[in-house]
N, C-alpha and C positions, 0 to 999 in steps of 0.2 A: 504493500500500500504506500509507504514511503515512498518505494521506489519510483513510482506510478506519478507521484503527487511533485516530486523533484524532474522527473522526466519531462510535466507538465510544466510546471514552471521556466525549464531552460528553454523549452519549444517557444513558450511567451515570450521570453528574453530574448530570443533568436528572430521571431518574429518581428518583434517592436525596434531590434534593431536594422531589418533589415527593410522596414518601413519608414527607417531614420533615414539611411543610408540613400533608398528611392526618392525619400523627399529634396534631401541634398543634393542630390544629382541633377534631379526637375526645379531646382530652386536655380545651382549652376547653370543649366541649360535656358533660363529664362532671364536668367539677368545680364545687364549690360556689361562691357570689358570697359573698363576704365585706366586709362594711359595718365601715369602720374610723372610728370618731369618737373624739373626743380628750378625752371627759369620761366619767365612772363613771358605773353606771348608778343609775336610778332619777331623773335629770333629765328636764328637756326632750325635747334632741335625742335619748335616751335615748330615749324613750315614740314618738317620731317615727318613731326608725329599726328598731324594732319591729317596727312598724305597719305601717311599709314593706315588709320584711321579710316579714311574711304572705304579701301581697296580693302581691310577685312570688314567692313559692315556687308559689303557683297559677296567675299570670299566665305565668309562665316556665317551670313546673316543674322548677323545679332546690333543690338544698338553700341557703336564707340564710343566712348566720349575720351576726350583729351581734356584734362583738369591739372592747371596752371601751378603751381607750388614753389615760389621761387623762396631764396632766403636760406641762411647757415651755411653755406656753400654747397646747396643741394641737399644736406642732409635731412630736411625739414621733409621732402617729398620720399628720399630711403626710409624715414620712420613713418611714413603713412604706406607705402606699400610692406614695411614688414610687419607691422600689424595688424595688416588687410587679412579678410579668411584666405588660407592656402585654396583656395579654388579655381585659382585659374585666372579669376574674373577683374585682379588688378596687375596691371603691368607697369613695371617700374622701365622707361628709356634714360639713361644716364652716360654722362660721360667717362672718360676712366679717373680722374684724381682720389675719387672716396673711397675706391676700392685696391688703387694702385700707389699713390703715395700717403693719401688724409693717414694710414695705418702707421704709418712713420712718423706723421708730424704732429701728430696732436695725443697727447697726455691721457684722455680720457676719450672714447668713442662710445655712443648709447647703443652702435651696432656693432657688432662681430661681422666686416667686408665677407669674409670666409664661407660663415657658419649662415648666417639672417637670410639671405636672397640667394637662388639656384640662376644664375644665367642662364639667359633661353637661345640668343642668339646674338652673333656679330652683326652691326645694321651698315653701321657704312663708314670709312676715315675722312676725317673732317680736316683739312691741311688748314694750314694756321699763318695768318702772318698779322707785321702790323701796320698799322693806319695812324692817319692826321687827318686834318681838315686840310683841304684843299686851299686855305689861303696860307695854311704852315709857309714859312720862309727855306724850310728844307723839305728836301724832296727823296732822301734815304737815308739809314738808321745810321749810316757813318757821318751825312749830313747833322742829324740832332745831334748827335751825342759831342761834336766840335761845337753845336749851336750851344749845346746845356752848362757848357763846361763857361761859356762867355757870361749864361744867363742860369743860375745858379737855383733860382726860386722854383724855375719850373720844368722839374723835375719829374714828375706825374707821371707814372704807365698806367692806364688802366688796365682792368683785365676782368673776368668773370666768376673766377676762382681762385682763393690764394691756397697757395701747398700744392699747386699743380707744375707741370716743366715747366713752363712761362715764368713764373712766380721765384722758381728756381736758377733759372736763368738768368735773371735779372739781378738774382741774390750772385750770382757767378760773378758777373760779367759785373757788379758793383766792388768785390775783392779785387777781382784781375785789372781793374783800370781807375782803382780810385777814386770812385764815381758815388752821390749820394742818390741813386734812382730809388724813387718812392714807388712799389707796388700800390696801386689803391681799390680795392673790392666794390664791385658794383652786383647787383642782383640778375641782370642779364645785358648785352650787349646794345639792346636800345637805346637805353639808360645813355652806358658807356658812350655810345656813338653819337648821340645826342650835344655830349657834352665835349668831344671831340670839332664838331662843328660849329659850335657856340664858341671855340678857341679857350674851353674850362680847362679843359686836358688836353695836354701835348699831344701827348700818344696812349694810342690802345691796343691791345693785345688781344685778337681773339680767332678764330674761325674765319676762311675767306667765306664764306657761307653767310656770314654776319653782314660781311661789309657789301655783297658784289653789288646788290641794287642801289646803295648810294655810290658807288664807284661811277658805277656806269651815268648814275645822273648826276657828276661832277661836283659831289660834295663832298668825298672823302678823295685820297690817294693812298697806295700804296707804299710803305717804306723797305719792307722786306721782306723775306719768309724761310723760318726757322726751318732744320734739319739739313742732309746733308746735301739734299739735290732741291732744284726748283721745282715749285709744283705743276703738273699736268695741265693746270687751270690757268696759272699764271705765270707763262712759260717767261715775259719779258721784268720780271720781278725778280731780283738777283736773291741770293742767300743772303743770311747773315754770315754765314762764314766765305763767302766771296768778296764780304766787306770788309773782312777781317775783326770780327767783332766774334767774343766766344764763347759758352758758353751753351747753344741753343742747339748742339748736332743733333741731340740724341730726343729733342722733341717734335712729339706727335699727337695724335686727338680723335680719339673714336667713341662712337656710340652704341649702343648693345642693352637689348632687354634682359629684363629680371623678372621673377615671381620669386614670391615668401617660401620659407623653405616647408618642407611639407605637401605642396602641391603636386598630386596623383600623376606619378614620370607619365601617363596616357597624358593626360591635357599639357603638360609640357612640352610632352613628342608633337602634337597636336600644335601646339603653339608655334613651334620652331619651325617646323614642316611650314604654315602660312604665311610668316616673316618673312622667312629665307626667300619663298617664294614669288614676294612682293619684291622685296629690293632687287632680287635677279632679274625680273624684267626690265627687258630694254625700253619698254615706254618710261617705266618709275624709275630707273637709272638715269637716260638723259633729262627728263624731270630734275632728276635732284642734281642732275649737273648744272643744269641753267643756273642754280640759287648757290653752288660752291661745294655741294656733296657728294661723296665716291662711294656710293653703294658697294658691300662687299656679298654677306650674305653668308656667313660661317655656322658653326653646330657651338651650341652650349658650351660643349666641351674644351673646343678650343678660345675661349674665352678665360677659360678657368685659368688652361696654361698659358694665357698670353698673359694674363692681371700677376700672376707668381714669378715672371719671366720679367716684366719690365718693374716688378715691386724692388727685387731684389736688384735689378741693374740703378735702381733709385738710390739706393741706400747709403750707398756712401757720397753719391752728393749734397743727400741730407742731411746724412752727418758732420758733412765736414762745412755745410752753412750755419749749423748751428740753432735753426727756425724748429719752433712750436709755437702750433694754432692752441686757442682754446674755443669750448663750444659759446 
């Protein structure tokens, strides 16, 4: 009779649980995907996760939303997707600093890079250079840097992130030459480019992605663009280190989704499968080319080992600058 009466019971417990399990699934299945990025709109990753956006509302047919979260150096939008449900249904687009150097420079982090978020997929490299206002009295970064050294006040780089290569860079190439350049944090490159124009700030540091549509309407210029080759995009923009300015070889800039950890490796495989898919097209590639974007389109996985690969190539440049963020 016991036995009968416990039998009973576990069948109920099996049951109610697998009436949970159904409901969760249909609860998944009904609700919208929500794209949390860490910058305002009208940027880069902005125009990216749009785009994105579209193309699974029709790949997937479910509602997208893209939901703005700038602030903390992005981190503000990492803590809204790690404590999103593991369902699928929130997708973190993020640059690499939080996961590739923030683990090096700051004291305290509310996330474990590692542990908190599963990489879904590589989305695209975002090449990087920097900008002035088109009335700057220089016209390339060897230009300012004779200009700052005259005019001492202004100093200003902006940038979108600090504790990322930019930021580090600057931290270099202020040892290597003597120089007082001010890093200054802005919440997304609008902002930045704004004030760039207005002749607030000398110079800005961010994604050609950022700048290309004021380029082209003759309110920002080009000064240069860090690593070790010219970029594909802006083949008549020379290096920094063609200008002999050092510091900047080894930076780069990519984007790449996440979900919270816990989320069922099916809706992840699921995930990855319709990213990769999108950026791989040759319509959403030249898309993202027009605006300063390199579609890539890689697996989770290599994400994991590209974030552990350029953490540790970080390391001892951040050690020997000396910088720690706090939150």
């Amino acid at each position: 009779m016991l036995h009968s009466s416990i039998t009973k019971i576990s069948a109920i417990a099996l049951g109610a649980a697998l009436l949970a399990s159904a409901a969760s699934a249909q609860n998944q299945a009904n609700s919208p995907l929500k794209i949390i990025i860490g910058f305002p709109a009208g940027g880069a990753l902005d125009s990216m996760s749009r785009a994105m956006a579209e193309k699974l509302r029709t790949d997937l047919g479910k509602t997208v939303i893209v939901d703005n979260k700038p602030g903390a150096s992005t981190h503000i939008a990492l803590m809204t997707v790690k404590r999103a449900p593991a369902d699928g249904t929130t997708i973190l687009i993020s640059p690499a600093p939080p996961f590739v150097t923030h683990p090096l420079t700051y004291d305290k982090l509310q996330f474990d890079p590692d542990k908190d978020l599963i990489p879904v997929a590589h989305l695209a490299d975002t090449p990087l250079a920097a900008t002035t206002s088109a009335a700057s009295p220089y016209s390339s970064m060897r230009e300012y840097l004779d200009w700052v050294k005259k005019n001492p006040k202004e100093t200003g780089i902006g940038m979108v992130s600090m504790g990322g290569v930019l930021h580090f860079g600057v931290l270099q190439l202020n040892q290597e030459r003597g120089l007082s350049l001010t890093p200054i944090a802005y919440k997304g490159a609008p902002p930045m480019l704004t004030d760039e124009i207005g002749g607030v700030l000398p110079v800005g540091m961010d994604t050609v992605a950022s700048a290309t549509e004021l380029e082209k309407a003759g309110k920002i210029k080009y000064l240069g663009v860090p690593g070790m080759e010219r970029s594909k995009l802006l083949p008549n923009v020379p290096t920094f280190k063609e200008q002999g300015i050092p510091g900047f070889d080894q930076a780069s800039s990519w984007y790449a989704a996440y979900v919270p950890t816990g989320t069922p490796k099916a809706v992840v495989s699921q995930l990855e499968k319709a990213m990769i898919h999108i950026v791989q097209d040759p319509a959403f590639s030249a898309r993202m080319a027009q605006i300063g974007i390199v579609t890539t389109g890689k697996p989770g996985a290599e994400v994991t080992t590209m974030i552990k690969a350029q953490r540790e190539a970080a390391r001892p440049i951040v050690e020997k600058s000396g910088y720690r963020a706090t939150q």
